[in-house]
C-alpha positions as CSV (number, residue, x, y, z in Angstrom):
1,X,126.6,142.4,45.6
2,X,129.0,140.0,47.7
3,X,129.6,140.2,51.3
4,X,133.0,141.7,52.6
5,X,133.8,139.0,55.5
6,X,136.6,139.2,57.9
7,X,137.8,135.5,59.2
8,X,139.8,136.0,62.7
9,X,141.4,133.0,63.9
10,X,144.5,132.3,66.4
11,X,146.7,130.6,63.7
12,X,146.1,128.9,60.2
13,X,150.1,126.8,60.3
14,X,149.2,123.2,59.6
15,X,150.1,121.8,63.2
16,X,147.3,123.1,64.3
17,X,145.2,120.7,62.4
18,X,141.5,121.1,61.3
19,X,140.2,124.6,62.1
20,X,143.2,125.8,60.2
21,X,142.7,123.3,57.4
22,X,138.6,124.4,57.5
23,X,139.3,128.4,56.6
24,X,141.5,128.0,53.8
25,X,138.6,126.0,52.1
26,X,136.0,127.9,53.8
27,X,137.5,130.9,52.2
28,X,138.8,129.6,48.5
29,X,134.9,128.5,48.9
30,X,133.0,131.6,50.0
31,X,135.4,133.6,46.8
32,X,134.2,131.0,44.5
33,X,130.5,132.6,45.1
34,X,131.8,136.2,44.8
35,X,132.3,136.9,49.0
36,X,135.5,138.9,49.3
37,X,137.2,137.4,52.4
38,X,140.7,138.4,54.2
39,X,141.8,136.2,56.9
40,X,143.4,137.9,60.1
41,X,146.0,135.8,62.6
42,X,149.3,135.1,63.8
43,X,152.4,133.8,62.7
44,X,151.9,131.3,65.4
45,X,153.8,128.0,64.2
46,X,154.1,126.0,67.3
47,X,157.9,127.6,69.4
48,X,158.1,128.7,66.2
49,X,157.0,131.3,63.6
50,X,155.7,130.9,59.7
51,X,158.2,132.9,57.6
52,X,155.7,135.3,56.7
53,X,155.3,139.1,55.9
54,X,154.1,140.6,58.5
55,X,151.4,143.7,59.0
56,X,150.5,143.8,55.2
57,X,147.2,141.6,53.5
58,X,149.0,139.6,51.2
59,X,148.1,135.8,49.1
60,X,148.9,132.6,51.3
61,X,147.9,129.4,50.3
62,X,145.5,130.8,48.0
63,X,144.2,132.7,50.3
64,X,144.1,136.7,51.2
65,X,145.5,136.6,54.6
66,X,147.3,139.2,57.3
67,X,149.8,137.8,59.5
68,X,150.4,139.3,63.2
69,X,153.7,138.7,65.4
70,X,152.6,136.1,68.4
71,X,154.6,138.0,70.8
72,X,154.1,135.0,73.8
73,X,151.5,132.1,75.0
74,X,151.2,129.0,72.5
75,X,147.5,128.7,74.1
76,X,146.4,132.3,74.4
77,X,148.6,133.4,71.5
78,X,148.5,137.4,72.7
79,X,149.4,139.4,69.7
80,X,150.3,143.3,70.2
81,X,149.4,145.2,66.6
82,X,146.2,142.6,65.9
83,X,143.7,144.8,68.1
84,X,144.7,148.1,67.0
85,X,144.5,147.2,63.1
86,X,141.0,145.5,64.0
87,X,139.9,148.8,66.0
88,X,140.5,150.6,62.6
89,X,139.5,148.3,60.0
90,X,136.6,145.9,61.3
91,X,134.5,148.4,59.6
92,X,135.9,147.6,56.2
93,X,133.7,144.7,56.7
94,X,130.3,143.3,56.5
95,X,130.7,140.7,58.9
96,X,133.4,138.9,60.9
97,X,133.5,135.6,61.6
98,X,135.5,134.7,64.7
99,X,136.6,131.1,64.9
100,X,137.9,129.7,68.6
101,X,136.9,131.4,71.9
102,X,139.5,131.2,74.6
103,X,142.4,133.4,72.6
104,X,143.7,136.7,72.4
105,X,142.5,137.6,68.6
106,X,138.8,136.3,70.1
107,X,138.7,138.5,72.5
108,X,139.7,141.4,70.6
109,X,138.0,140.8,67.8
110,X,135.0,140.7,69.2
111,X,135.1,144.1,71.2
112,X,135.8,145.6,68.4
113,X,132.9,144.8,66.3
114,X,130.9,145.8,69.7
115,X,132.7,148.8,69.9
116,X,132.2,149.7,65.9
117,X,128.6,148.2,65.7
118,X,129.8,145.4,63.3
119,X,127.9,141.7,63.3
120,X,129.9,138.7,64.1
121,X,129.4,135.0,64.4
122,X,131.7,133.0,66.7
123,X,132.6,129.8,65.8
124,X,134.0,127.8,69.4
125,X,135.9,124.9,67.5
126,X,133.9,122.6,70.5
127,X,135.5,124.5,72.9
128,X,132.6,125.3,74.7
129,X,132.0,121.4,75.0
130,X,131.8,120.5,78.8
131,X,134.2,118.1,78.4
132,X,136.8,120.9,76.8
133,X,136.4,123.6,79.1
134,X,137.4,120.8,82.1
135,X,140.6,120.9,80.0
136,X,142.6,123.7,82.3
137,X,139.5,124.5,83.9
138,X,140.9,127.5,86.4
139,X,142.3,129.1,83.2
140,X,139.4,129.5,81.2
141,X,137.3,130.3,84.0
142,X,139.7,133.4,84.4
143,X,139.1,134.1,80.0
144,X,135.3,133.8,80.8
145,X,135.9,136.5,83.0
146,X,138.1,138.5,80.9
147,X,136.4,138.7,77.4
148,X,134.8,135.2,76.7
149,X,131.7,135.7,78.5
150,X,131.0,139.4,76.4
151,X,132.1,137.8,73.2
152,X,129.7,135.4,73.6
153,X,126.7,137.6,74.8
154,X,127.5,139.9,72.0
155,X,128.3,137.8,69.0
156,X,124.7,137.8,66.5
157,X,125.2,134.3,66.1
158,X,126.8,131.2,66.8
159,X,128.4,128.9,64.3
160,X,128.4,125.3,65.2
161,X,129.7,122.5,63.0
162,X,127.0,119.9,64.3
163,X,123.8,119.5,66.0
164,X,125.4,117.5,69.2
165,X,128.5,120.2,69.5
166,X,125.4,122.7,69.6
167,X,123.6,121.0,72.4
168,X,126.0,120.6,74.7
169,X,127.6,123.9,74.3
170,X,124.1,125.4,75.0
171,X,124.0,122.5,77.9
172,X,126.5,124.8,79.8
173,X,128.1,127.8,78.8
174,X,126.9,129.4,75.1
175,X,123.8,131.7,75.5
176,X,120.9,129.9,73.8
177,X,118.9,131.1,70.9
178,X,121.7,132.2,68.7
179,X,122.9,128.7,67.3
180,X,123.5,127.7,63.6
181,X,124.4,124.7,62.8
182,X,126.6,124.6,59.4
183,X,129.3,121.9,58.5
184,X,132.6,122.5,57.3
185,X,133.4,121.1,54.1
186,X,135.8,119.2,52.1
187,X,137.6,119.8,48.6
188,X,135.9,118.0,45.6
189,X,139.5,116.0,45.1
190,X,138.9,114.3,48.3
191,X,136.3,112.0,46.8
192,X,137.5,109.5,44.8
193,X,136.4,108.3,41.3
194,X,138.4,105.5,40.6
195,X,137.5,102.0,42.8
196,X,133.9,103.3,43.1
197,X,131.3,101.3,41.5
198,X,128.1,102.8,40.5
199,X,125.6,102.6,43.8
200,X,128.9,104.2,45.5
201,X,130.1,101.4,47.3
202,X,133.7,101.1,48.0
203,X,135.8,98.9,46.1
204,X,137.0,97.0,49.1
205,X,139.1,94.2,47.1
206,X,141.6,96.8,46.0
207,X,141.9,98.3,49.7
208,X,145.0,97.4,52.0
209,X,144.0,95.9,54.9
210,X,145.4,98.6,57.5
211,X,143.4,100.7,60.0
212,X,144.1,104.8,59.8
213,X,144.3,107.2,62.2
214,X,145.2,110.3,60.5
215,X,144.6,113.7,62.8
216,X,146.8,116.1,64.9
217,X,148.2,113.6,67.6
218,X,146.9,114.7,70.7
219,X,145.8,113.4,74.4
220,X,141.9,113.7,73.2
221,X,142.2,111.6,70.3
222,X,142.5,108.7,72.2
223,X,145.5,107.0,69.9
224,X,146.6,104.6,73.2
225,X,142.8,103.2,73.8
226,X,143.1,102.6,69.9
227,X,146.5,101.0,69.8
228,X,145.1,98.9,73.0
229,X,142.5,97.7,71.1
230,X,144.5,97.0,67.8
231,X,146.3,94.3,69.8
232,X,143.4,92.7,70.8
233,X,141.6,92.9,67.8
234,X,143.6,91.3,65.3
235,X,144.2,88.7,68.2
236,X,140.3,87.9,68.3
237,X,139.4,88.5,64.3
238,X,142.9,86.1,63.6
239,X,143.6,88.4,61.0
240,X,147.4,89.0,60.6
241,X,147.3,90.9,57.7
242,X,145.7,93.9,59.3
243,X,148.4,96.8,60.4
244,X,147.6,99.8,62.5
245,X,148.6,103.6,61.1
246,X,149.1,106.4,63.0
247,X,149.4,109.5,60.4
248,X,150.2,113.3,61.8
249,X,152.5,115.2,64.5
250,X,151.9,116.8,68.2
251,X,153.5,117.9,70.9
252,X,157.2,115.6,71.0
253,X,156.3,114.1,74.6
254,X,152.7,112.9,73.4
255,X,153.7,111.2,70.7
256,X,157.3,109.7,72.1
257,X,154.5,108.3,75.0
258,X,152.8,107.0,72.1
259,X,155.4,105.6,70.1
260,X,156.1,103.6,73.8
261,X,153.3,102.3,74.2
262,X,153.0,100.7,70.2
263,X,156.8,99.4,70.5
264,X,155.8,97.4,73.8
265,X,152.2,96.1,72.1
266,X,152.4,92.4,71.2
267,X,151.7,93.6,67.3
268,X,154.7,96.1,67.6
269,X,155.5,95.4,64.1
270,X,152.3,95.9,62.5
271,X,152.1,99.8,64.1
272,X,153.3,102.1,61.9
273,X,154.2,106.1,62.9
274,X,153.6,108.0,59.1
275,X,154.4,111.2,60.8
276,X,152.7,114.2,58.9
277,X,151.4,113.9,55.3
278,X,149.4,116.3,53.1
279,X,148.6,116.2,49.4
280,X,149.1,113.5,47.5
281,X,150.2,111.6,49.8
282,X,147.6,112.2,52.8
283,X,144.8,111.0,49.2
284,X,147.0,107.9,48.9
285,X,146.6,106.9,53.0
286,X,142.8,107.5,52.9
287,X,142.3,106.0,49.8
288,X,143.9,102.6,50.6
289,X,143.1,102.6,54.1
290,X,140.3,99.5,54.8
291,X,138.9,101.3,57.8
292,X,139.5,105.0,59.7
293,X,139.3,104.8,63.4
294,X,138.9,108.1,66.0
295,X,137.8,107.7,69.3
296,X,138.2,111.1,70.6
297,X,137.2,112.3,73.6
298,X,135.7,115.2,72.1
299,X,135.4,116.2,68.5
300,X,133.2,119.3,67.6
301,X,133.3,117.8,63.6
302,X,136.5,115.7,62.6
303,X,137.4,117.1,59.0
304,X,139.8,113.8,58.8
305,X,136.6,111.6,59.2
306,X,134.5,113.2,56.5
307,X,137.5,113.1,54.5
308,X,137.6,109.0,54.5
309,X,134.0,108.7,53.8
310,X,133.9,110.7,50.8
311,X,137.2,108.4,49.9
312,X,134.8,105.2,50.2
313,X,136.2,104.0,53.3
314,X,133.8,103.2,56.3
315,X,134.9,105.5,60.0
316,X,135.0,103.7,63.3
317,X,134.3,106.8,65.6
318,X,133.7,107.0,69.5
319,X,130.1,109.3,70.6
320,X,132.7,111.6,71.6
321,X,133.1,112.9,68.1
322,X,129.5,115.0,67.8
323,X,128.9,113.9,64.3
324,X,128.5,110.2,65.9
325,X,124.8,110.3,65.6
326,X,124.7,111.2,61.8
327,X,127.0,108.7,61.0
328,X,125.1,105.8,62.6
329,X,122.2,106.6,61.2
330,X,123.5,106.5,57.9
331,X,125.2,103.4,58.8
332,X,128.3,105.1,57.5
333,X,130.6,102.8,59.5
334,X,131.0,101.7,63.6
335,X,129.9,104.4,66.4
336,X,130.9,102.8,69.8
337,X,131.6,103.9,73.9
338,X,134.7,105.0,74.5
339,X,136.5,101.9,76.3
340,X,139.2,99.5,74.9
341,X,137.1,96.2,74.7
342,X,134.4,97.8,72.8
343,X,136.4,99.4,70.4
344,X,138.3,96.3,70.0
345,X,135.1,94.6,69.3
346,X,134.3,96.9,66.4
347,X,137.8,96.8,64.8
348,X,137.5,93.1,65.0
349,X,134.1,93.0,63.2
350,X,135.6,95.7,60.5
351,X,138.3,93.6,59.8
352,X,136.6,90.5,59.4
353,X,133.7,90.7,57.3
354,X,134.6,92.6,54.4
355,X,131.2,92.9,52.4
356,X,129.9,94.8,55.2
357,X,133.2,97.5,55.5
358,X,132.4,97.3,51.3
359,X,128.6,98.3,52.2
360,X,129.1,101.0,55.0
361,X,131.9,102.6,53.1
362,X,129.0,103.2,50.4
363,X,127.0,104.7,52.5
364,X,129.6,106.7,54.1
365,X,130.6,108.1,50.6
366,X,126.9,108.9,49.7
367,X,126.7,110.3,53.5
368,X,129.8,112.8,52.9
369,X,128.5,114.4,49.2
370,X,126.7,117.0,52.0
371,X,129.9,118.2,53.1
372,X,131.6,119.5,49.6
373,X,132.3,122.8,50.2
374,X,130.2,124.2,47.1
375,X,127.4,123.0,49.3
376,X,128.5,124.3,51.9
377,X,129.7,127.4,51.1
378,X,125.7,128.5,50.3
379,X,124.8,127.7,53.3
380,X,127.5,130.1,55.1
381,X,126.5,132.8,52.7
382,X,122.9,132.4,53.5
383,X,123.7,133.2,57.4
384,X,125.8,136.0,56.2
385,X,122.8,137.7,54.9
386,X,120.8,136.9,57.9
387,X,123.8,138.7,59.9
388,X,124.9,141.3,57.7
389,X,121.2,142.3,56.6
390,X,121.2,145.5,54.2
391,X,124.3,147.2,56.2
392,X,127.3,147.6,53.4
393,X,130.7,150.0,53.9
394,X,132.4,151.7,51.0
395,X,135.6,150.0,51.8
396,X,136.8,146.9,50.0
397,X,139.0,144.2,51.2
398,X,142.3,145.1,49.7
399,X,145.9,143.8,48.9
């Protein structure tokens, strides 16, 4: 018999990025293996709101999902009607996983399943990095205060997308001892089968030669060190044919800052804004890209970065983004300190030798087969039945 498993999260609209992207396949996953999931969040779109039904489970995106009215707060996103249908229903449920920390649906989520006697498994999203919770420090302290700390203390385990985003959550504020560390995945489409030859290497003749960046556009992503180092890069490999991409959206002042700073770089007119791209579309950009660069502050996982590798194409990442380590060591692409030169140094090295970008993005394919979310998914499941044990309720998750 399957698990019932109820996914709480502040908001699944695509401006949000990766954690939103992660539970629609974590979910179309876990039902593939026969675990009847509903998700629970807001209609949180940014200012705005998804056109959604409200208060009723219903199909979205493939996905069984109830939608809540964000009634104010982009960060804390407090939600009126979420708690009281989670005090009555959490017990529909054989576990509930909670993904982010420092919002409303967190917080409320987890006292209920304290309150009702249900397991659950918080998943911080690397907020619980140092690093993050320096981001609007006073304000979090005041959530520790108010919920975060008691979520935390009660939650029967904690999910973590990588060993490093573990260790330095434990390093400071997560309780020890009650760490799992499980990637996210990626769909099976992702990985290409066309321009891969047989030992997996990348068919880097057929490539265009333009670096991507293809994430939410945000402060920690570190876009300006990366445009920065673009300049200088194609200055010191001579290599004019390179061009820089930016793909995704964020908050309009961010990215008009950005757009400033590219329009006054000598290579101007080799920067290109895509804006936001999904689909077919979002394949074509990873597929053709020659090289994916991401030197992040902090990243807990970076979907976008698996994403490339299984598409044959080598990753340029800073040690900020915690899977840094795994990728080095299977020589999956460039891991370098987060300062311009360096990074400049590395871009310049991808771009001119190409049999080495044709051998790491091998490796970086072979490196991402881990993350497909079959293989994942039976992983997730098998910390479900540590969590859930024998306990089962009569209810099922309906629509």
């Amino acid at each position: 018999m399957g698990h019932r498993v109820l996914h709480v999260i502040p908001a699944i609209a695509p401006r949000y990025g990766g954690p939103s992207a992660a539970t629609f396949g974590l979910c179309r996953a876990l039902r593939s293996h026969g675990v009847e999931t509903l998700v629970a969040t807001t209609d949180a779109d940014g200012p705005g709101r998804l056109d959604v039904p409200l208060e009723r489970a219903g199909e979205y995106h493939g996905v069984p999902v109830i939608f809540f009215r964000r009634r104010f707060s982009e960060a804390f996103k407090w939600t009126l009607r979420l708690g009281a249908w989670l005090d009555a229903h959490v017990t529909d449920f054989d576990v509930v996983h909670i993904h982010a920390v420092f919002s409303h649906s967190s917080i409320v989520a987890g006292r209920a399943c304290r309150a009702a006697g249900v397991p659950y498994i918080v998943r911080p999203l690397g907020t619980l990095d140092p690093w993050s919770v320096s981001r609007k420090w006073l304000q979090k302290q005041i959530l520790f205060r108010a919920g975060v700390t008691d979520l935390l203390a009660g939650a029967t385990a904690i999910h973590y997308t990588s060993q490093d985003e573990m260790t330095l959550a434990e390093s400071a504020y997560a309780p020890s001892g009650k760490g799992v560390v499980i990637p996210l995945g990626i769909d099976d489409d992702v990985f290409r089968e066309d321009g891969v030859a047989a030992d997996g290497s990348s068919d880097a003749a057929t490539r265009e030669p333009y670096v991507l960046a293809l994430s939410r556009l945000d402060e920690k992503k570190g876009l300006d060190l990366l445009i920065g180092a673009f300049d200088e890069a194609v200055a010191r490999a001579g290599e004019a044919r390179w061009r820089l991409v930016i793909a995704g959206d964020g908050p309009a002042d961010y990215v008009a800052r950005l757009r400033a700073i590219a329009a006054s770089s000598p290579a101007a007119s080799r920067i290109t804004f895509a804006g936001w791209v999904a689909g077919s579309e979002k394949l074509r950009l990873l597929r053709g890209a020659g090289l994916f660069a991401l030197p992040s502050h902090q990243e807990n996982f970076g979907i976008s970065v698996v994403e490339s590798m299984a598409s044959g194409v080598p990753v340029l990442v800073t040690h900020g983004v915690n899977i840094a380590r795994d990728i080095r060591e299977a020589e999956a692409g460039w891991v370098v300190d987060r300062d311009q030169a360096t990074i400049a140094a590395a871009l310049a090295a991808a771009m001119s030798d190409v049999a080495e970008a044709r051998r790491r993005g091998g490796l970086a394919r072979v490196f991402a087969e881990q993350f497909r979310w079959p293989v994942v998914a039976g992983r997730l499941i098998s910390m479900y039945d540590d969590v859930a044990g024998p306990r089962r309720m009569p209810a099922a998750v309906g629509l």
